[in-house]
Biotite code that builds the C-alpha atoms (Angstrom):
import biotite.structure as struc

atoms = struc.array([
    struc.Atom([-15.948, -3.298, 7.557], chain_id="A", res_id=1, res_name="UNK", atom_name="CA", element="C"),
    struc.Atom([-17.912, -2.211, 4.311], chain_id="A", res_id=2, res_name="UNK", atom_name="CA", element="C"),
    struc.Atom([-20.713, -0.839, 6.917], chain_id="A", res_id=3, res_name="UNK", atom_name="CA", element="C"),
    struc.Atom([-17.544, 1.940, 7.709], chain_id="A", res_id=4, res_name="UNK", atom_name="CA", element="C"),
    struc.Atom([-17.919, 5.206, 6.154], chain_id="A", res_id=5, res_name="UNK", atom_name="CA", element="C"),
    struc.Atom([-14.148, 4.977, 5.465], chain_id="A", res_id=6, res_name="UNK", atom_name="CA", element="C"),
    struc.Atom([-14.455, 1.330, 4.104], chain_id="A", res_id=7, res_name="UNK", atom_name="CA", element="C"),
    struc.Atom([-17.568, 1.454, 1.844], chain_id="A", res_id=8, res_name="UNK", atom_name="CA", element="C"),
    struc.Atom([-17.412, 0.288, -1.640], chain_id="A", res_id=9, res_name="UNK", atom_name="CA", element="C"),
    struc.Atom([-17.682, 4.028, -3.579], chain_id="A", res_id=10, res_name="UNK", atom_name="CA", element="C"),
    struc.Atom([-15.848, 5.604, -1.201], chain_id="A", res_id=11, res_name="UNK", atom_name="CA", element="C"),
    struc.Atom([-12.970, 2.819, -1.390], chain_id="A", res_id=12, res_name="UNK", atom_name="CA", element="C"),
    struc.Atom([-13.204, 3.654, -5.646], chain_id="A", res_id=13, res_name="UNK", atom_name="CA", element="C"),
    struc.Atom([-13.057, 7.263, -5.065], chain_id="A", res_id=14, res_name="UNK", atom_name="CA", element="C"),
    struc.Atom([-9.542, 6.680, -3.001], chain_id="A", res_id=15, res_name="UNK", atom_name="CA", element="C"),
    struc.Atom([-8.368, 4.267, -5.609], chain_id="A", res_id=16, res_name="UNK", atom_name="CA", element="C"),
    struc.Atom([-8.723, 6.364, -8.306], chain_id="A", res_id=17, res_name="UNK", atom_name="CA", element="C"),
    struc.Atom([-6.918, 9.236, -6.797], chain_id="A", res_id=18, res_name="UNK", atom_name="CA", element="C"),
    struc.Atom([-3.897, 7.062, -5.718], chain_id="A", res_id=19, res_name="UNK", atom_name="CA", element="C"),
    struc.Atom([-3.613, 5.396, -9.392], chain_id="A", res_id=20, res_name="UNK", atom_name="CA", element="C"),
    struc.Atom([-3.414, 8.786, -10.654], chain_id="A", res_id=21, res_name="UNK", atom_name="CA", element="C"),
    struc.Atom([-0.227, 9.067, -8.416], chain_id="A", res_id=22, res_name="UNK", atom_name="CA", element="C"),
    struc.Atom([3.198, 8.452, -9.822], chain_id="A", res_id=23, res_name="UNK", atom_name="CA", element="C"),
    struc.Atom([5.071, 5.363, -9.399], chain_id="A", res_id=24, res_name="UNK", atom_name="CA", element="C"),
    struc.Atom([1.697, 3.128, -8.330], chain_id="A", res_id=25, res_name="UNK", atom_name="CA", element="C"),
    struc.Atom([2.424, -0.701, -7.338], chain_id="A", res_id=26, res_name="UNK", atom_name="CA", element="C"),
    struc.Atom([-0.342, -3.168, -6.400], chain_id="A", res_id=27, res_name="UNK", atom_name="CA", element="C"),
    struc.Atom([-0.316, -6.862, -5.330], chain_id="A", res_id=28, res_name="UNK", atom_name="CA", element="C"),
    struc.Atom([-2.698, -9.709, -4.550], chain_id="A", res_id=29, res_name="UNK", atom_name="CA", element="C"),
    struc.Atom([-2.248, -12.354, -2.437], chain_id="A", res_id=30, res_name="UNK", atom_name="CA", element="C"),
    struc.Atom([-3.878, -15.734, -3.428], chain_id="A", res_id=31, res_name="UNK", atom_name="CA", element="C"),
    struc.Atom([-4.304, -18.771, -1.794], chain_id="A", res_id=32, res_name="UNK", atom_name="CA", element="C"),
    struc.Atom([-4.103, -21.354, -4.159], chain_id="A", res_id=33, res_name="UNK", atom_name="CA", element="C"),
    struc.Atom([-6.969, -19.755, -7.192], chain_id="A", res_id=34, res_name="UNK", atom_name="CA", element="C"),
    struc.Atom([-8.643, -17.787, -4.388], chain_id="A", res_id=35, res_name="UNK", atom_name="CA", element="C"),
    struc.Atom([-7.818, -13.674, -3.825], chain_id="A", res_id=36, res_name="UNK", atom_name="CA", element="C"),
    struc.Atom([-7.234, -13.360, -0.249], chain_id="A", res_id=37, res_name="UNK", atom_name="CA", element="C"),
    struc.Atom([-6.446, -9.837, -0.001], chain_id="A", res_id=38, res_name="UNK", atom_name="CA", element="C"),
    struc.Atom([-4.264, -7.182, -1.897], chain_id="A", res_id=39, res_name="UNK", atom_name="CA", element="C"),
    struc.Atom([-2.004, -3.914, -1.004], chain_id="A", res_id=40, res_name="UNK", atom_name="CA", element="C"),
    struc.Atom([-1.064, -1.297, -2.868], chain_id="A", res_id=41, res_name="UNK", atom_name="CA", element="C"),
    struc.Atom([1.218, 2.413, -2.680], chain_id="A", res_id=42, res_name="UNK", atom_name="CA", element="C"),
    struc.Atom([3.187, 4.669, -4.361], chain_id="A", res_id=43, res_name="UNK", atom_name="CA", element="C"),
    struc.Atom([6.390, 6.402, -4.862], chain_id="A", res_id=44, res_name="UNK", atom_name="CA", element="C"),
    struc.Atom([6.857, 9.890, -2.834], chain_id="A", res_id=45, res_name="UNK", atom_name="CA", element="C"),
    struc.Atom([9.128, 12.182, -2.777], chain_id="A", res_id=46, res_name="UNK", atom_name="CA", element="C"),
    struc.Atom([10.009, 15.237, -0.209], chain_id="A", res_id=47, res_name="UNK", atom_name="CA", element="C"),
    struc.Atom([7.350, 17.449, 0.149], chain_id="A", res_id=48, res_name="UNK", atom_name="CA", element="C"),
    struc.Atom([4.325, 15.395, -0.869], chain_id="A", res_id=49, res_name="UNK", atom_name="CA", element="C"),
    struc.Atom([1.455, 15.369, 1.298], chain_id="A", res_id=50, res_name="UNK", atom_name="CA", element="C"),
    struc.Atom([1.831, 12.002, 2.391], chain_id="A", res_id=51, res_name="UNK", atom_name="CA", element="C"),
    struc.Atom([4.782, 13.336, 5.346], chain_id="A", res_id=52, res_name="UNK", atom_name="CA", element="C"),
    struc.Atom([2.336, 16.372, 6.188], chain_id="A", res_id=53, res_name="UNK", atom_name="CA", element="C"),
    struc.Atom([0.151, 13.316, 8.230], chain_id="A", res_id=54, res_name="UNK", atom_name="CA", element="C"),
    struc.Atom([2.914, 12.382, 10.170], chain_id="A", res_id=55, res_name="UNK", atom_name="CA", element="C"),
    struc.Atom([2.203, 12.075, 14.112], chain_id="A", res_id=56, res_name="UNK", atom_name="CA", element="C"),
    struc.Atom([6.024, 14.048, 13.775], chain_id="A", res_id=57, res_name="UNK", atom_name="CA", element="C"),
    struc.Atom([7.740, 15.361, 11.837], chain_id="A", res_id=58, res_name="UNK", atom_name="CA", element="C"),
    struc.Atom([10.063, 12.511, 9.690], chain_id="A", res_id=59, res_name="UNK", atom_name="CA", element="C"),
    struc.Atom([13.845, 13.597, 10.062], chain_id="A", res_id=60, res_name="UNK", atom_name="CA", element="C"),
    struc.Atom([15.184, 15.267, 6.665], chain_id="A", res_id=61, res_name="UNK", atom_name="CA", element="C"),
    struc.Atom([17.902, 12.692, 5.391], chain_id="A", res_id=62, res_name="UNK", atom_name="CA", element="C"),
    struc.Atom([14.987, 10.324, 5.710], chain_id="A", res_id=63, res_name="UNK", atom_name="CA", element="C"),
    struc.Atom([12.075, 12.081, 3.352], chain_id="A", res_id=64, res_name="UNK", atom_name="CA", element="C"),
    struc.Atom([14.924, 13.439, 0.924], chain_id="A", res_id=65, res_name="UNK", atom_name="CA", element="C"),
    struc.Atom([15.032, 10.345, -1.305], chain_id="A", res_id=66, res_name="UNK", atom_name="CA", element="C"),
    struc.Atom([12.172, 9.257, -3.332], chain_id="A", res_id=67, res_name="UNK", atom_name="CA", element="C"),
    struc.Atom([10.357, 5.783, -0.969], chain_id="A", res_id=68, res_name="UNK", atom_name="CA", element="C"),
    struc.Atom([7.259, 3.504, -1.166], chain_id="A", res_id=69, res_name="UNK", atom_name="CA", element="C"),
    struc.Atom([4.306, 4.557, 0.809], chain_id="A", res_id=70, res_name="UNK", atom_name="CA", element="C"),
    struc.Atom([1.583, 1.619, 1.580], chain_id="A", res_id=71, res_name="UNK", atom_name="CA", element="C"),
    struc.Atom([-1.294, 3.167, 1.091], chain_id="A", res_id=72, res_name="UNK", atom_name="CA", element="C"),
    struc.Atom([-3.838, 0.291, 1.634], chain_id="A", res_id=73, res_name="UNK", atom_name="CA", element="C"),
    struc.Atom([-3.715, -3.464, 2.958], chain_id="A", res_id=74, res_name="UNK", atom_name="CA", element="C"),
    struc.Atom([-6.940, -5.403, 3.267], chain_id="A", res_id=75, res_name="UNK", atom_name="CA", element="C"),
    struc.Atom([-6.978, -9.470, 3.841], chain_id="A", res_id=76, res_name="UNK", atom_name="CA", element="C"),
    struc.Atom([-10.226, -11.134, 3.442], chain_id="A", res_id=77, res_name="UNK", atom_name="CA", element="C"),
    struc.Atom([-11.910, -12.454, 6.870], chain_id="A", res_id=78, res_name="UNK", atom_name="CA", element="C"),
    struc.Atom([-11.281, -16.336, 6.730], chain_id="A", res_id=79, res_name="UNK", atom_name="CA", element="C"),
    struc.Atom([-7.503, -15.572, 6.171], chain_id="A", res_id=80, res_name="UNK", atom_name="CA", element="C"),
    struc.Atom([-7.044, -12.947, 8.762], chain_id="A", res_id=81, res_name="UNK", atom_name="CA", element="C"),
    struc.Atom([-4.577, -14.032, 11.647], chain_id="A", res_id=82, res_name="UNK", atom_name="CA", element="C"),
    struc.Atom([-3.165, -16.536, 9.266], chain_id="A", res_id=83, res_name="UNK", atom_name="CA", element="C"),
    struc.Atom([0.000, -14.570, 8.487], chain_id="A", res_id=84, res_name="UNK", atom_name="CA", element="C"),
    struc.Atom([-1.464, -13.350, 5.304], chain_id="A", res_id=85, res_name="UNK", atom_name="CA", element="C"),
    struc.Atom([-1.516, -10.040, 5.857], chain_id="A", res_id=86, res_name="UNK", atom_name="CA", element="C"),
    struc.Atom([2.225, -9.879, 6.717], chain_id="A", res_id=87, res_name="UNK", atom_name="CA", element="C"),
    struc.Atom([2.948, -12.041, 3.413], chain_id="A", res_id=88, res_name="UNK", atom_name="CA", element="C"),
    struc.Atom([0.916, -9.706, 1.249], chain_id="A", res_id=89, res_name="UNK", atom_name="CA", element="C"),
    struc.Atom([3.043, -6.774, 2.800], chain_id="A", res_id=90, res_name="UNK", atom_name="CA", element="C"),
    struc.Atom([6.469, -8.698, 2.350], chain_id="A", res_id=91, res_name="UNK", atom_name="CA", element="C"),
    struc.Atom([5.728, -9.374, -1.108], chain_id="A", res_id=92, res_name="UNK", atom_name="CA", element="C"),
    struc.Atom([5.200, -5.981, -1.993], chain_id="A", res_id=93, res_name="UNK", atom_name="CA", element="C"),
    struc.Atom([7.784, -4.543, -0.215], chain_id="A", res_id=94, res_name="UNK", atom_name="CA", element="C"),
    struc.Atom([10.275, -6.860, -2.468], chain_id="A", res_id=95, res_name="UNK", atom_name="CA", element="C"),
    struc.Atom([8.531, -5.732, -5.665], chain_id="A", res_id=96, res_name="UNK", atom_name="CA", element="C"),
    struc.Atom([8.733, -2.371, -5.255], chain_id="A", res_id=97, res_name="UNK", atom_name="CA", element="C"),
    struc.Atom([12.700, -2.770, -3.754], chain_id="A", res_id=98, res_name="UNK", atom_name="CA", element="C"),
    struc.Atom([14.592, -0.861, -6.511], chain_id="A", res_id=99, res_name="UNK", atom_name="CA", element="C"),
    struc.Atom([17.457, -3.410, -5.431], chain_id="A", res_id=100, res_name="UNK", atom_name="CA", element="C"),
    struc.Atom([15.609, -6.244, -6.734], chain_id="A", res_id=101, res_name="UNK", atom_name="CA", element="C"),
    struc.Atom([15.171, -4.647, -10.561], chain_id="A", res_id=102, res_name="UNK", atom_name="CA", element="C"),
    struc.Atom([17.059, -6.744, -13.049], chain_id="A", res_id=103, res_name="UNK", atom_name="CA", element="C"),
    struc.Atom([20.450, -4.944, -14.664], chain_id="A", res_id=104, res_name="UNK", atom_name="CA", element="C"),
])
């Protein structure tokens, strides 16, 4: 996919950069044993950010009024995609940024 405007190395740093700038950044990577097999990452937004503006339509109030995660990116390497990996990178991320899972 690196041969994708979208998807191409400096372009991929540009959009990195701007969403580490963003408050309340989380990342992950997935391994497979010592090997990286892919990585997500998102943020914390609150009502009125951009992010809802995208929106095919319009997200119902009660549900953009409290701050949530956004996953920005997901990418799984090519030998581990349709292994489940992708999902289990996801999961994973979605527990660590769970403010239910935060120790007392």
């Amino acid at each position: 996919m690196l041969h994708l405007p979208h998807y191409a190395v400096t372009t991929s740093a540009e959009r990195l950069d701007r969403h580490g700038g963003e408050p309340g950044l989380e990342a992950v990577v997935g391994y497979d044993g010592d090997e990286p097999i892919g990585y997500a990452y998102g943020n914390t937004i609150r009502s009125g950010d951009r992010w809802w503006t995208r929106m095919s339509k319009p997200m119902a109030p009660d549900l953009t009024a409290h701050p949530v995660f956004a996953l920005k990116e997901l990418g799984v390497r090519t030998p581990w995609r349709g292994t489940g990996a992708a999902r289990r990178v996801h999961e994973w991320g979605l527990r660590a940024t769970d403010p239910r899972n935060e120790s007392p």
